[in-house]
N, C-alpha and C positions, 0 to 999 in steps of 0.2 A: 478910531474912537468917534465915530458919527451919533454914537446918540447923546439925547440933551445930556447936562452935566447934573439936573434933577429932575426925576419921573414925576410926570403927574398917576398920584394915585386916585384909584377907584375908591371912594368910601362906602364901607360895606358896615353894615348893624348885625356880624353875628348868630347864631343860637349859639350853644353850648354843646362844643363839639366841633364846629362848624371850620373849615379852613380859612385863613387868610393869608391870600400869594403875594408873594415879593411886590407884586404892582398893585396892591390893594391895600387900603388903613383903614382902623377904625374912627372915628370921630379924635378931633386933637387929644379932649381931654381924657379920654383913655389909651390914647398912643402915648400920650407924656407920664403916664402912670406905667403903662408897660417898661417903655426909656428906663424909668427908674428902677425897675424889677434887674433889668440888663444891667444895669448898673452895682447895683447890690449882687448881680450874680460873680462878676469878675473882681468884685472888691477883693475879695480874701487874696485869690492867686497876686492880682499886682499889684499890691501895696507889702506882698510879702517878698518877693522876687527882687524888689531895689533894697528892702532891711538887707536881705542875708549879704546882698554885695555891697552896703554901706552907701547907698546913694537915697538921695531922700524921694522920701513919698510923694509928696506934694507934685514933686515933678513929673514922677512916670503917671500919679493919676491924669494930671495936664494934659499931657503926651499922649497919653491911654487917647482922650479924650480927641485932642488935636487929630493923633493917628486915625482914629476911627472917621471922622471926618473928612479927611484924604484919601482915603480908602474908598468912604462914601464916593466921593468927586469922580475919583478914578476910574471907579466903574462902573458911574454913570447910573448909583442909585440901585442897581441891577441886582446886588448881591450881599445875602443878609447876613452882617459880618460884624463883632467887636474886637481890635484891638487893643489888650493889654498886654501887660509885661511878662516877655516872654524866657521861661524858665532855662531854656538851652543855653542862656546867656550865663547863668549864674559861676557855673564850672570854671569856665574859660576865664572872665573875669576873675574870678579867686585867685586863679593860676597866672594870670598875668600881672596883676598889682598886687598879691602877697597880701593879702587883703585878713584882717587876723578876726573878722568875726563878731566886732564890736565896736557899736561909732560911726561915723564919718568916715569914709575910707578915702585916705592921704592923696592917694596915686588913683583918682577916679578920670582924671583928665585925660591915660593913658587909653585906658579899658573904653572912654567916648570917643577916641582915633579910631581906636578898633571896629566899634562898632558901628561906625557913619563905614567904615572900608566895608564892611561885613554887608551894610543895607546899598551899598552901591554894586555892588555884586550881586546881591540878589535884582535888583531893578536890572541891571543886563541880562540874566537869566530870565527875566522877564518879559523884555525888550524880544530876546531869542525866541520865547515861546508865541509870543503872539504873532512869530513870520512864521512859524515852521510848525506849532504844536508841543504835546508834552512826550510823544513818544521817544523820544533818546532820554530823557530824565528817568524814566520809566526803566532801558537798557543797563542807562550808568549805575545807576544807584537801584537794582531788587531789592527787598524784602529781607534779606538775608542781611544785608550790609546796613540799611539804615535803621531795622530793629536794633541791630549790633552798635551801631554808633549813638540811639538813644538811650539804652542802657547803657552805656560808658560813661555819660553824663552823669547821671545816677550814684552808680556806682564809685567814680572817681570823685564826688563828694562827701563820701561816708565818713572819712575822718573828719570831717569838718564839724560839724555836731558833736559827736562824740569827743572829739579831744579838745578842740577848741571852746567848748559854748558851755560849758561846766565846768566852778570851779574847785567843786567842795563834793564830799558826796551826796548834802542834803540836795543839791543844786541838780545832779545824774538822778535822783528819785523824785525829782522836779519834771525834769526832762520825759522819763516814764509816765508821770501820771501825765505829762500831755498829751503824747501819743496816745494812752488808752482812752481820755477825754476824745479826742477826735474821733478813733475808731468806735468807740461806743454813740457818737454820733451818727455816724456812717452806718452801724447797723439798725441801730431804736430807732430812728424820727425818720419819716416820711417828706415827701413834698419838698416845697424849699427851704427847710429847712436841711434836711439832708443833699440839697445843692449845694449847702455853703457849710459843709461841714470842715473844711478849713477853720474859718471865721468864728463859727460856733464853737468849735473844739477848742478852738485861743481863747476865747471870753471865760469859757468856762474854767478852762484850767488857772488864766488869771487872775478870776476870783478863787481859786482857791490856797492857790500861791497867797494871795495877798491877807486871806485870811493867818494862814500859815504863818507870814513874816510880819506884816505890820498889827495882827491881831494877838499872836502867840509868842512873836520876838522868835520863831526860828531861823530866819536868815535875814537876809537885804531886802530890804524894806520895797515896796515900791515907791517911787516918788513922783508926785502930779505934781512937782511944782510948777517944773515950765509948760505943763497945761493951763495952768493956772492965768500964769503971766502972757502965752500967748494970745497975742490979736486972732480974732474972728475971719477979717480979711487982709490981706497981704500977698505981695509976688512971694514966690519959691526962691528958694536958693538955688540958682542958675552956675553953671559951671562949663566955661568954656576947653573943647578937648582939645587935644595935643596928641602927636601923631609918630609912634614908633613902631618900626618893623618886626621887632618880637609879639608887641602887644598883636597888630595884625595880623601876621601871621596864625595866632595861636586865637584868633576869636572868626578872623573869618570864615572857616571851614563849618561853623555855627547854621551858616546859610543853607546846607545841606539839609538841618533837621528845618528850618524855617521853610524851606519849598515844601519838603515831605508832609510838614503840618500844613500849609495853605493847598496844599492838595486834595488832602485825605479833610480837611473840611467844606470845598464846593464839591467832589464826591458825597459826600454826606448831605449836605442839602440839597443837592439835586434829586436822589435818591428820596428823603421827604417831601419838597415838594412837588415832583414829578414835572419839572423843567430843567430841562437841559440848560445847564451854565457853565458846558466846559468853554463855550466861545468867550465867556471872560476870565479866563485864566491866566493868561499874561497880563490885562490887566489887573488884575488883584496880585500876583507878584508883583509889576510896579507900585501900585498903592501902598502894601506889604513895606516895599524896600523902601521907598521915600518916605515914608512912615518913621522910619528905622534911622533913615539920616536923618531928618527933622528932629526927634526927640535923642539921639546923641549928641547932638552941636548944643543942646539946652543944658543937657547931662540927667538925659534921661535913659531908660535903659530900651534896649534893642523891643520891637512889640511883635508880634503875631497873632492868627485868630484865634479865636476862644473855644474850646471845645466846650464851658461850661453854658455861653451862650447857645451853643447847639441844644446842649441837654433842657433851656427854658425855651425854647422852638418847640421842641419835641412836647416838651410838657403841655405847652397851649396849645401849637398848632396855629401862633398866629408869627409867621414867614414876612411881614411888612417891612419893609427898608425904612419908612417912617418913624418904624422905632427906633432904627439904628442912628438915625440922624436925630432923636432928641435925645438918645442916651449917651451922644456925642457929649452935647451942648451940655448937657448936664454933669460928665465928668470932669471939663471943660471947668466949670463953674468953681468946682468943690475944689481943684485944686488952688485955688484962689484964697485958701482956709488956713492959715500957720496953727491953728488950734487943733485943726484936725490931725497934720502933721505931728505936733506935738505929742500930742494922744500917741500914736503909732513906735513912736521913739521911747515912749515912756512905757511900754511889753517887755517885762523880766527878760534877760539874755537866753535862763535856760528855757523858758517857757517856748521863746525861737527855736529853741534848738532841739526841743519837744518836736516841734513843729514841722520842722526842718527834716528831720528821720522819718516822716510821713513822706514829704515832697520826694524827697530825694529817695527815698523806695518807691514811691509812686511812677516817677520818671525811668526808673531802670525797670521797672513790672511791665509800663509801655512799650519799651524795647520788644519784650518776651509775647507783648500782645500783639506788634508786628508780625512778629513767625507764627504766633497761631491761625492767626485772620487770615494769612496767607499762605498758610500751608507749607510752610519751608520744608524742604525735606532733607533731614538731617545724616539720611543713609547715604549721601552723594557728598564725599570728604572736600568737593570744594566749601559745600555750607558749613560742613562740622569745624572745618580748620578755619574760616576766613572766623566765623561768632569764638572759635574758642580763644586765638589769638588777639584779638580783640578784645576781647573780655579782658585778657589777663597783663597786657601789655597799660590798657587804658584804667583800670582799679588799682594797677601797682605804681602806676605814675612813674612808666617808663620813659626815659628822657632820653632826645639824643644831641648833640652840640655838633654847628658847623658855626667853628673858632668863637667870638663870643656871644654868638645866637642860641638858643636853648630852645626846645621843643618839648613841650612835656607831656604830661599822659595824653590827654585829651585829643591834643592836635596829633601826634604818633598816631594812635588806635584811629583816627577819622582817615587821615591817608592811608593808612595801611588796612584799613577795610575797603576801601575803595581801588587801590591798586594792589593788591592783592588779590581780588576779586577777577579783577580783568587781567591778572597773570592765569590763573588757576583756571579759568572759561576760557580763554584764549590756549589753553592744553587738552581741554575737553571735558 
């Protein structure tokens, strides 16, 4: 790690159109405007990814923010990257503290053991890559197995919305009109606003919920009180984790899809901005992983990079690491906000859970865009048996118990995509 720990950038004025490379910025006060667009990009996914697992916002924005910062450090400026809260987490966690969909969740001290184990493992895998490279990562884990292991994610949270996050029928025709909120987002509106169709699709269906209930007296009202009463500024509610071998077990195999994502996005940038950045790949998996311990010892949730920040790269064309470091400082800032927090906590359950049935089909359609990008070939019954059992062992939340350890869907289907895999190739 010889180079400095921040680049001096080139300052460059632009046209319209015009590229700007990882080692070039524009003037401050339009990189701190950019910062902020980054920032607004990733808001929806990670301030939605600690609701569903009951850990507060406040913190993984912090975290988000911290992360992205360390990440910065790590590699040395090099690599234009935001971490937020990373969805792979969400499954596992449910699975591990019994987490019921609503509130504060009880048992989060467990699921932050987990997750500090989970981001130490990935920084060894790290550590691994930057002596040797990513080629065995590549051998272990094909296209076959880790599309198969992000749709299980997906997948093995279906019930969770649907049966948990409604309680009435008005509340499941709550639920529907958010999903179509979102997706009618996702197809009408352009630009960034169709970035953050997450975000937009929640707003909107909120106000209509609220119309609904607090306007018309059809269900549960919304309530802004404790918007109201919170403070502006303020530390987060901090939660120190605790450290068991079920929870472990069953979250850190998570680090699989966390490499595969931090892989498959400095491919992706390099690819845009025509620099080669595979020599900081171990790097960025340690930033990645320490990232990950960092914001679980707070109780914040596991983080990885952003594909949606990829998608606001694309859209400008400006690749600057300077913005990534004020979109830090910025995320940084806001978690500092109990008002903002507030706000977030105060989102109808089923309106989440609207929400939620988007996410969590989104993450199992990933799987499925795994094997198309890469061509899986499904007429060679290693790939057809290794995805089908897979599938079917990790959405039915197959569990197996050695004496009183449990293993459930999630953690089964990630082992058994992976040793299975190197049974069935190792046959031919």
């Amino acid at each position: 790690m010889s180079d400095p720990l921040i680049p001096h950038w080139r300052e460059v004025r632009p046209g319209t159109g015009d590229v700007v490379a990882p080692d070039e910025r524009l003037p401050w006060p339009q990189t701190t405007i950019m910062g902020v667009q980054h920032v607004i990009a990733m808001f929806g996914s990670t301030i939605l990814a600690p609701i569903l697992m009951g850990f507060d916002p406040n913190v993984a924005v912090l975290m988000s923010g911290v992360g992205t910062l360390l990440f910065f450090l790590l590699t040395g400026g090099r690599v234009p990257s935001y971490l937020g809260s990373s969805f792979a987490f969400i499954g596992v966690v449910i699975a591990a503290t019994g987490y019921g969909g609503s509130g504060a969740n009880a048992n989060m001290a467990v699921a932050l053991g987990g997750i500090i184990a989970c981001g130490l493992v990935y920084t060894l895998i790290g550590l691994i890559v930057q002596a040797v490279g990513t080629g065995w990562i590549e051998r272990f884990m094909p296209p076959v197995v880790t599309g198969a292991i992000v749709a299980v994610i997906g997948l093995n949270l279906a019930s969770v919305p649907v049966k948990n996050m409604a309680a009435n029928n008005f509340e499941s025709w709550m639920q529907a009109m958010t999903f179509v909120c979102v997706s009618l987002v996702a197809v009408l509106t352009r630009g960034m606003v169709q970035r953050l169709l997450i975000l937009v699709g929640l707003i909107a269906a909120s106000i209509v919920y609220a119309v609904l209930t607090n306007g018309m007296g059809l269900g549960k009202p919304v309530d802004l009180s404790g918007v109201a009463a919170a403070a502006w500024v303020g530390l987060p509610h901090f939660v120190a984790p605790s450290f068991t071998a079920q929870a472990t077990v069953m979250i850190v195999p998570v680090v699989i899809i966390l490499v595969v994502e931090n892989l498959g996005h400095i491919k992706a940038v390099t690819a845009m901005t025509g620099q080669n950045l595979d020599r900081y790949m171990g790097r960025a998996f340690i930033g990645d992983g320490l990232a990950t311990m960092v914001s679980g010892s707070a109780g914040g949730t596991g983080v990885t990079t952003y594909a949606e920040n990829i998608g606001v790269m694309a859209a400008t064309r400006i690749y600057s690491t300077a913005v990534f470091m004020m979109a830090g400082v910025i995320a940084l800032l806001l978690g500092f906000s109990p008002k903002f927090g507030a706000l977030i906590q105060a989102i109808p359950l089923p309106i989440m859970g609207g929400v939620s049935i988007v996410v969590f089909g989104l993450i199992a359609i990933a799987g499925a865009k795994i094997w198309v990008e890469n061509r899986v070939d499904f007429s060679q019954n290693k790939n057809l048996l290794v995805a089908a059992i897979t599938l079917i062992i990790g959405t039915g939340d197959f569990t197996l118990k050695f004496g009183d350890f449990a293993l459930g869907g999630i953690g089964t289907s990630t082992f058994c995509a992976i040793l299975l895999y190197q049974l069935l190739d190792r046959r031919g």
